[in-house]
C-alpha positions as CSV (number, residue, x, y, z in Angstrom):
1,X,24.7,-0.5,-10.4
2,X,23.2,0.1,-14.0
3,X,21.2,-3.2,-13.7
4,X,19.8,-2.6,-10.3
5,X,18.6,0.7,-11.5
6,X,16.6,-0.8,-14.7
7,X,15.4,-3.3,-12.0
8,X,14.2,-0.9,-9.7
9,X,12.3,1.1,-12.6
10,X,11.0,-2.1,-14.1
11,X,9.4,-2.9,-10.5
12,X,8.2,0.1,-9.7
13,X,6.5,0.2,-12.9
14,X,5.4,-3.6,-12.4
15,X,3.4,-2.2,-8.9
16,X,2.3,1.0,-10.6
17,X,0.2,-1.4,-13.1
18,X,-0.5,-4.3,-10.4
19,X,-2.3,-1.1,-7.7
20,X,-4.0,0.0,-11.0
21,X,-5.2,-3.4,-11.9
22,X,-6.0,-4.0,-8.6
23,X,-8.3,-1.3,-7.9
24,X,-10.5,-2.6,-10.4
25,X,-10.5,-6.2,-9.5
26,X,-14.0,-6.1,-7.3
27,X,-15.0,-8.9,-5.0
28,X,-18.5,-8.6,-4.0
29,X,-18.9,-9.8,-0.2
30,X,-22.2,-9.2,1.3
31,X,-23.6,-6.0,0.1
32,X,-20.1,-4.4,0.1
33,X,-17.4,-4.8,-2.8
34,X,-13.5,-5.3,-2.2
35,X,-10.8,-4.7,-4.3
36,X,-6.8,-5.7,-4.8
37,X,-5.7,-2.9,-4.2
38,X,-4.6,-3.0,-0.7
39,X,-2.7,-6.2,-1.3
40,X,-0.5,-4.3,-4.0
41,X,0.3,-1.5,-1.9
42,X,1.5,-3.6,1.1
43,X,3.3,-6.0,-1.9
44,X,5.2,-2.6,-3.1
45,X,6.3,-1.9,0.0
46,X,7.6,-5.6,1.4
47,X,9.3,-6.5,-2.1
48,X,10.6,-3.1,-2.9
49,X,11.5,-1.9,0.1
50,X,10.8,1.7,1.7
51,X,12.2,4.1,-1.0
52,X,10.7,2.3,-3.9
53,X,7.9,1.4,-2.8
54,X,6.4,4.3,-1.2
55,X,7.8,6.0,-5.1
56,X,5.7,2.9,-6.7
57,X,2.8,4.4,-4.9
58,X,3.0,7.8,-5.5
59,X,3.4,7.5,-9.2
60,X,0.3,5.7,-9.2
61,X,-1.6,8.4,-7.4
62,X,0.1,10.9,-9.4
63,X,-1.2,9.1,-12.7
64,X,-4.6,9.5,-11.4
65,X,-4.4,12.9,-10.4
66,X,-3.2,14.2,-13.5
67,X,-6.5,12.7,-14.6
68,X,-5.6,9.4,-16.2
69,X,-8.6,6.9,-14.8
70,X,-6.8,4.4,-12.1
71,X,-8.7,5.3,-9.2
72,X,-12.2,3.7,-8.4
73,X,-14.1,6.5,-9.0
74,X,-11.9,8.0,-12.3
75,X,-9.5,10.2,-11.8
76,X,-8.0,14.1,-12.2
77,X,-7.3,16.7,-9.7
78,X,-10.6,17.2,-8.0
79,X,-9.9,13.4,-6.8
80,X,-8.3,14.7,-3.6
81,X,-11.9,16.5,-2.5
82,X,-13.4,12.9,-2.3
83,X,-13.8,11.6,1.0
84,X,-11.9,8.4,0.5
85,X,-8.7,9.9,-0.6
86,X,-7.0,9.7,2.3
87,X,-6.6,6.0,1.8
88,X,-4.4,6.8,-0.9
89,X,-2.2,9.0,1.4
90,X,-2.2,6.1,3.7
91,X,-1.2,4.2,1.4
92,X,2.3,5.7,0.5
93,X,3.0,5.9,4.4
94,X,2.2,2.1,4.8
95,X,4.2,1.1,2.0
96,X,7.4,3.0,3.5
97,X,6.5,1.9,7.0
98,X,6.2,-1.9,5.6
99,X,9.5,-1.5,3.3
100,X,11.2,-0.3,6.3
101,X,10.4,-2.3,9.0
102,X,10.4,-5.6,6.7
103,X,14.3,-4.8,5.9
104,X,14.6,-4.2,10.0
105,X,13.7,-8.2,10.8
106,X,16.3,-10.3,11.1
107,X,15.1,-13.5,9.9
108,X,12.3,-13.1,7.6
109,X,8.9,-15.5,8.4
110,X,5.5,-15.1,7.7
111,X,4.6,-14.6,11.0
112,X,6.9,-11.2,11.2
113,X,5.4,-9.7,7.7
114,X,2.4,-10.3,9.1
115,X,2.8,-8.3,11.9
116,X,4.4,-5.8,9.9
117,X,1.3,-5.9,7.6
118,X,-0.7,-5.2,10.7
119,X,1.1,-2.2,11.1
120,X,0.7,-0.6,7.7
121,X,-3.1,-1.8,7.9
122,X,-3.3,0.2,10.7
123,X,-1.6,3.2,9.0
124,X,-4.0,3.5,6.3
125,X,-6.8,3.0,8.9
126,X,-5.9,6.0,10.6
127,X,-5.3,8.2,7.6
128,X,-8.1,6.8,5.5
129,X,-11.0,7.7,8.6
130,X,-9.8,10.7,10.0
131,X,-10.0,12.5,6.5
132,X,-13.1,10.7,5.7
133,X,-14.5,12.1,8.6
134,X,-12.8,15.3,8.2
135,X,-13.8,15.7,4.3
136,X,-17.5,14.8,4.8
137,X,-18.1,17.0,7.5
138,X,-16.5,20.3,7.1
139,X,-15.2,20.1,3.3
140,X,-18.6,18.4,0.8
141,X,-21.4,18.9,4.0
142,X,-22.0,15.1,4.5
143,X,-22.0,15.2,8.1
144,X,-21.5,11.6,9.7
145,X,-20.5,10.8,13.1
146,X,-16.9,9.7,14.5
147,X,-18.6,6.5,15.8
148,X,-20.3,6.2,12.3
149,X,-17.2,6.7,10.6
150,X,-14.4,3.8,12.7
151,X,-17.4,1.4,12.5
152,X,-18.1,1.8,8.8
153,X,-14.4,2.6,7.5
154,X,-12.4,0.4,9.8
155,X,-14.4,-2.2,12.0
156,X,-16.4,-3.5,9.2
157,X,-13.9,-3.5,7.0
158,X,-11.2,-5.0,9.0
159,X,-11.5,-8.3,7.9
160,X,-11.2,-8.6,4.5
161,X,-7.8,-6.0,4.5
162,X,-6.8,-8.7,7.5
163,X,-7.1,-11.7,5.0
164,X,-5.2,-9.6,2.3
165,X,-2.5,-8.6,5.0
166,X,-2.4,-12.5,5.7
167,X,-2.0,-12.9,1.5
168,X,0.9,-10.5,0.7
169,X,2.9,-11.9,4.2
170,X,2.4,-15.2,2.6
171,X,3.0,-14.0,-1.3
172,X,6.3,-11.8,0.0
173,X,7.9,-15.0,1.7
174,X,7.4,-16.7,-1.4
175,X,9.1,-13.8,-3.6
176,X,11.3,-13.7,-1.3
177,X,12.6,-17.1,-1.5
178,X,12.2,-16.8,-5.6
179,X,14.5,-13.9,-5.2
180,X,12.3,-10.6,-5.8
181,X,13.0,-9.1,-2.2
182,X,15.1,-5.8,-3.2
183,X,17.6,-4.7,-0.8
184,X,18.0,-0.8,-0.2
185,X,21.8,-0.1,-2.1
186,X,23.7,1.1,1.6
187,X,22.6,-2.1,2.4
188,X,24.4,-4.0,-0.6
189,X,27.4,-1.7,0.1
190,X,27.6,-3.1,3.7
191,X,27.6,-6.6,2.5
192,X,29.8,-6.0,-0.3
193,X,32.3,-4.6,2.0
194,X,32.0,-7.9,4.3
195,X,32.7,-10.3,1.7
196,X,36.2,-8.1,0.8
């Protein structure tokens, strides 16, 4: 039980570093720029599981909030006034949702990750717009419209975060297979008790 504690800390630490890494590793495409960062959130949550890595997340947001520079733009408190902070919320929800629901499939394929991936995509989607819209048009007085908002925040930049959903599925069943897939502890006790 010792071990699989250091483990966990170690990993969660790993993703805390890979999301911070990530968010400065900038892919120009067009006239718009793309980071790793989405494909280390959705990693946390697949390899980790639920628990940790929704914790793997938060600890990364946390650094940045207490004013450490891992987000794109710096970091400190006033961070949550910027428009795109609810990605980072989104982000903690889709790495539980994708650690849960990757431990709920029976028989782990790329095809299934990937359609968990989808999920959490869709996740930070929806938390990531509606307080962009929200913060630029009641909180900072940037007014843009709804329409304005999904189209620039989500349709155009579906794409991309589909090819990275399509890189972690492929990247988790790897790991998987190399043995980095954590397995929440009730569900170690369960097997445990199956073998006696």
């Amino acid at each position: 039980m010792k071990n699989m504690k250091t483990r966990e800390l170690v990993l969660c630490a790993l993703f805390v570093a890979l999301i911070t890494v990530g968010t400065f590793v900038r892919i120009p495409v067009g006239t718009d720029v793309y980071t790793l960062q989405f494909l280390f959130t959705l990693l946390a949550g697949l390899l980790l599981g639920a628990r940790l890595g929704a914790l793997a997340v938060i600890a990364y947001i946390a650094l940045g909030l207490l004013g450490v520079p891992v987000f794109a733009s710096g970091g400190g408190p006033s961070y949550v006034l910027q428009p795109t902070f609810g990605y980072l919320l989104g982000f903690v929800l889709q790495a539980w949702v994708c650690g849960r629901q990757s431990r709920r499939v029976t028989h782990v394929t790329f095809g299934r990750l990937l359609g968990v991936n989808v999920i959490g995509m869709a996740i930070v989607y929806l938390i990531g717009i509606s307080w962009f819209y929200i913060f630029s048009n009641f909180v900072i007085d940037a007014p843009i419209a709804l329409w304005a908002a999904i189209f620039y925040c989500g349709i155009l930049q579906a794409p991309p975060d589909f090819l990275l959903c399509v890189a972690a599925a492929f990247l988790a069943v790897r790991c998987r297979a190399a043995g980095l897939w954590l397995v929440p502890r009730q569900e170690h006790t369960v097997a445990a008790a199956r073998e006696a």
